[in-house]
C-alpha positions, 0 to 999 in steps of 0.5 A: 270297826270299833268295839263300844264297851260298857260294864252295865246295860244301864251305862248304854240305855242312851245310846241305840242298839245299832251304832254306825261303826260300833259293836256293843259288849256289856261285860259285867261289873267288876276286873274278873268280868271285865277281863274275861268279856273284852279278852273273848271279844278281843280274841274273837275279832279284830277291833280298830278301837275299844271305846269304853264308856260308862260311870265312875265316883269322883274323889278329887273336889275339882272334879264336876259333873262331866265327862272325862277322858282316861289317861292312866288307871291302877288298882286301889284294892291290892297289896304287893307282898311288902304291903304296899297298897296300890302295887301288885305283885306282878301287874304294873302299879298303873297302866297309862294311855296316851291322851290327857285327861284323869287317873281312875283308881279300879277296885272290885268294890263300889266305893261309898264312904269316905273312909276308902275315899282317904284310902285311895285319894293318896294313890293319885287318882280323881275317879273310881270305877271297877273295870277300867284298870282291866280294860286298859290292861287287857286292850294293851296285851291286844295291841288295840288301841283304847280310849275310855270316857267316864262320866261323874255319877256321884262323889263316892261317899256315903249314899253313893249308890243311891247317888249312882242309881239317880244318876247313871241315865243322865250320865248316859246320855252325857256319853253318848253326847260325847260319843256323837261329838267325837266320832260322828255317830 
């Protein structure tokens, strides 16, 4: 059994309520609740996979309209305690997967303007999001192997969640077809 996880109920309204294989959990938005739900999840059943899907803010020009798969996440809204943005002081700076594809900066903010975008665009990372640093992290301390996919909602500057708030079905359904692609279902 794998474990279907997306921050928002809105990320999912293209997929059904009963997915062959997949149990669905909505965490929230944001590291805190991300890390509480998938821990209770986690904790409470054993999972094959964690498939994460939902939407992210593309910062990186090359990058379209699509669905990208994950291979490492850090967290672009901390300091350690010489300053260093990006580095915590007692988390790793990155937590990586094994699968190629985009690094996606989390942060507990929903980025919208251009100012955080050349904040955090030196950090290395295409995508923005608010959970998957957690996820990953969380994953890993289970030992269960994850695998997250996002798809661009918008380009992270001003009027993104405008942007977002148009976009999040059609990015939905872009998930899901990646979804029955990759795994049948």
């Amino acid at each position: 059994m794998r474990l279907l996880v997306a921050a928002l109920a809105s990320e999912l309204v293209a997929f059904p309520d009963d997915l062959d294989g997949f149990d669905r959990l909505v965490t929230g938005p944001g590291k805190l609740q991300a890390t509480y739900a998938l821990t209770r999840a986690l904790d409470a059943n054993a999972y094959d996979e964690v498939v994460v899907v939902g939407t992210a803010g593309a910062i990186d020009a090359r990058l379209e309209a699509s669905v990208y798969e994950i291979a490492a996440a850090l967290q672009h809204d901390v300091t350690d305690i010489d300053g260093i943005v990006g580095q915590h002081v007692s988390l790793p700076a990155r937590v990586e997967l094994d699968a190629d594809g985009v690094t996606i900066a989390t942060g507990d903010h929903f980025v919208d303007d251009s100012e955080a975008v050349e904040v955090i665009r030196p950090l290395g990372a295409g995508l923005v999001d608010m959970e998957t640093y957690a996820y990953i992290w969380v994953a890993q301390r289970f030992g269960v192997p994850i695998r997250v996919l996002k798809a661009v909602s918008d380009r992270a500057q001003d009027g993104a969640i405008t942007d977002w708030r148009t976009a999040v079905a059609a990015c939905s359904h872009q998930l899901r077809d990646r979804i029955r692609a990759d795994y049948g279902v």
